[in-house]
N, C-alpha and C positions, 0 to 999 in steps of 0.2 A: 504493500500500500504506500508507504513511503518512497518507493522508488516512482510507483506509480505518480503519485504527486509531486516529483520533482521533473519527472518527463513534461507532465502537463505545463509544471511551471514554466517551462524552458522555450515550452511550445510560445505559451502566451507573451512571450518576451519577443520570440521571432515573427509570431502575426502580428506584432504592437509594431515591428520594426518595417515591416513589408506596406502596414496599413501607412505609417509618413508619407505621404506625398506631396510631391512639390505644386506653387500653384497651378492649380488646373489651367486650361488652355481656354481658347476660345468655344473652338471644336466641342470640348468637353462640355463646356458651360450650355451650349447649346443644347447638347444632348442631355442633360440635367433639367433643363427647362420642358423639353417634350420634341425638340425642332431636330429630329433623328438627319430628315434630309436637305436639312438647312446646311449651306456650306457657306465657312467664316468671310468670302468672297461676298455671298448674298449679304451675310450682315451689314458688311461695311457699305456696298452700294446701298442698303435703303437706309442706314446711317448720314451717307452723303447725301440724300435725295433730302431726308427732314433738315440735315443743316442748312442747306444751300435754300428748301422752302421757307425754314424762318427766317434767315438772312433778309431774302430778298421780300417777305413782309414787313421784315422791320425796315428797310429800307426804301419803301414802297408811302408806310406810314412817316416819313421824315426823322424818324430817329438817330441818333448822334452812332457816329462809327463805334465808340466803346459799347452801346448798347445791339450794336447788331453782331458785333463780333460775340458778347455774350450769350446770344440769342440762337447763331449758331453755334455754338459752341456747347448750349446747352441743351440743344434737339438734334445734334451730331452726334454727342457722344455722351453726355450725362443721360440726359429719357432713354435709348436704347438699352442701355448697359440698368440701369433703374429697371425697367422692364425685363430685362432678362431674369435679374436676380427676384422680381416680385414672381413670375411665373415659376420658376427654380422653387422657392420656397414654398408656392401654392401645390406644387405638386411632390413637391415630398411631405405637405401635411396631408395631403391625400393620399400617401404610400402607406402612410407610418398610421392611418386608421385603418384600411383594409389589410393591413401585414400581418397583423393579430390573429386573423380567421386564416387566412392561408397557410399558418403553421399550424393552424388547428385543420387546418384538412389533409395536409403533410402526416401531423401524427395519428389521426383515425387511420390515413391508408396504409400506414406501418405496421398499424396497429391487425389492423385488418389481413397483412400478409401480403401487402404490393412491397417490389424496391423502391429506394427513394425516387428512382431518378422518372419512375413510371408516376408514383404522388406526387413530383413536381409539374409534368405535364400537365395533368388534372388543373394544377392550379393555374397554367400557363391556358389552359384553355374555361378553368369557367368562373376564374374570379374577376374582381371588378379593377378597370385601369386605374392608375397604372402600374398597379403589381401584376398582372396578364403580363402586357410588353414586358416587363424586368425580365419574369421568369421565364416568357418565350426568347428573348437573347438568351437564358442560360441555358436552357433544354437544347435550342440549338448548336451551342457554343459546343456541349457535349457531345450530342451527334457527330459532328467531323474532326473530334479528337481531345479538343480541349478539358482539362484536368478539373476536377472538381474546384479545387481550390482557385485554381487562375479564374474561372466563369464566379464564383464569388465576389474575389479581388475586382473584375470587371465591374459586379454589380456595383461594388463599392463604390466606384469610381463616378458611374453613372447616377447613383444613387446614396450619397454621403451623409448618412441618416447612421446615431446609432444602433439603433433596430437591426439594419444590415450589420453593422459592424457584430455584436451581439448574435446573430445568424450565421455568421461567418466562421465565428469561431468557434461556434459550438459541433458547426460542421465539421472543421478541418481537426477539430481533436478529436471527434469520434470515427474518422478515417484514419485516423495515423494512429492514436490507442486504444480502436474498440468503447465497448458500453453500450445501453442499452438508448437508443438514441430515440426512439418515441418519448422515455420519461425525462429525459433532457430536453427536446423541444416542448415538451408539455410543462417543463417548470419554466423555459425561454414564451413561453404564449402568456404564462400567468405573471410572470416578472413586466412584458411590454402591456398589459391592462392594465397591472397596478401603477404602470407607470402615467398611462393616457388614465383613469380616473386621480391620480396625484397631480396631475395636468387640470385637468376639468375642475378641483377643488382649489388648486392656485387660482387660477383665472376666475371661481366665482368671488375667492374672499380678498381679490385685488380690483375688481371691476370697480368698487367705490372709489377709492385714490386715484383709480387712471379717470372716470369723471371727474373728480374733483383737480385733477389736473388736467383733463378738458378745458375746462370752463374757466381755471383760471389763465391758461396757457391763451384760450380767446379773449378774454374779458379787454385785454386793451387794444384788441384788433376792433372790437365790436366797441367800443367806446368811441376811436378815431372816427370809424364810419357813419356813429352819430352825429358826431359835431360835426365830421363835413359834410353831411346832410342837412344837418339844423342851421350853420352856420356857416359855411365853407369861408367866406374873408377870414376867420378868426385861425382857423387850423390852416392855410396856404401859406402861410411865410414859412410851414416847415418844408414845405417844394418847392416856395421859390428861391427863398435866400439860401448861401452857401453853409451859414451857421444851422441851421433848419437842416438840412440835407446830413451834415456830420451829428445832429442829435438823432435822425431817424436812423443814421448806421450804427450808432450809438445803443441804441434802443434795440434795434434789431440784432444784434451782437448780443447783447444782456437776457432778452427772451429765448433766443436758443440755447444759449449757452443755461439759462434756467430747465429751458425747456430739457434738455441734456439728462438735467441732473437728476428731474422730476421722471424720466423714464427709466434711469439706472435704479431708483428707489422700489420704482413700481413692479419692475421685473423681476422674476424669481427664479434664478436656478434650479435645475430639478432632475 
């Protein structure tokens, strides 16, 4: 048993060392996000299509060249890449709730007397996207050669979610030392629930604070928009004059940087 536990350990040192990887690519990012046949070519051309469209509206409305340049600069390459990472994360929260049930249909068909690699297709063909696509790359991956472990690593890759990671390795140690690996994914299924309900109980008993950091986070955007409403001569000397201008960057500096501090409070590691 002791020898046994020092092989596992050994393992776990070597998958912690293979799972490092350097930043991901474009390529990759793309594929993380859902865009399989997106190629990093395509990104950049409709990257360049939105700079050069806002450019030439801000240019079009009389705006000053430092304002067009930020304009395209920020629907060139800030909204794109913003956009990627928002789709990227929208769909690994959508992995990371149907991954639960796909290990649980893994360990019934074990259970039941299939190979893994027969319960992985099952899952590749009748669960919900996008764990379907994951596990139909890995089911194929194996078909023309590729090793259990490398079609994992890949998933990873595509999909960098601890959940995978946590799947991975429970994999590659019960291929290299044996065990009964239905009661190992069956304690891996009840560890990723307790985790998505410790999830669901953070977020119900911090939903107060992140309102109450709503509201105050708006309270002075919604104040300005009054008074230039109610009164606009009163609140325009801070757009026309130069003084006016350095107090709104001013301000606008001080609110994010609140803003900042008020989201690091709110969020909870888990």
């Amino acid at each position: 048993a002791a020898a046994r536990r020092k092989n596992v350990a050994v393992m776990l040192k070597d998958i912690e060392k293979n799972q490092k990887r350097e930043k991901p690519t474009l390529r990759r990012r793309l594929e993380q996000a859902g865009f399989f046949k997106t190629t990093p070519r395509t990104y950049w051309t409709i990257s360049a299509v939105l700079g050069v469209t806002a450019a030439f509206f801000a240019l079009v409305s009389g705006q000053k060249p430092l304002v067009i340049a930020l304009a395209a600069f920020a629907f060139g390459f800030g909204f794109p890449r913003w956009t990627l990472s928002f789709l990227a994360a929208r769909r690994r929260k959508k992995f990371t709730t149907y991954f639960a049930t796909a290990i649980d249909v893994i360990v019934r068909s074990v259970r039941s007397g299939l190979p893994v690699n027969e319960a992985m297709r099952i899952v590749a063909r009748e669960s919900q996207e996008p764990v379907k696509s994951e596990f139909h790359k890995l089911v194929e991956g194996l078909k023309v050669g590729v090793t259990l472990e490398q079609g994992l690593t890949r998933m990873r890759d595509s999909m960098p979610t601890s959940e995978v990671g946590f799947f991975a390795i429970v994999m590659t140690i019960q291929g290299k030392s044996g065990g009964n690996l239905s009661e190992a994914l069956g304690n891996l299924s009840s560890v990723l629930r307790d985790r998505k309900r410790l999830e669901g109980k953070i977020k119900a008993m911090s939903s107060e604070a992140k309102a109450s950091a709503g509201i105050i986070g708006s309270l002075p955007i919604a104040v300005m928009g009054l008074v230039y409403v109610t009164t606009p001569a009163y609140i325009a000397i801070l757009f026309t004059e130069k003084t006016g201008n350095l107090l709104l960057a001013g301000c606008g500096f001080w609110m994010g940087l609140g803003c900042l501090v008020m989201r690091k409070m709110i969020n909870f590691k888990h």
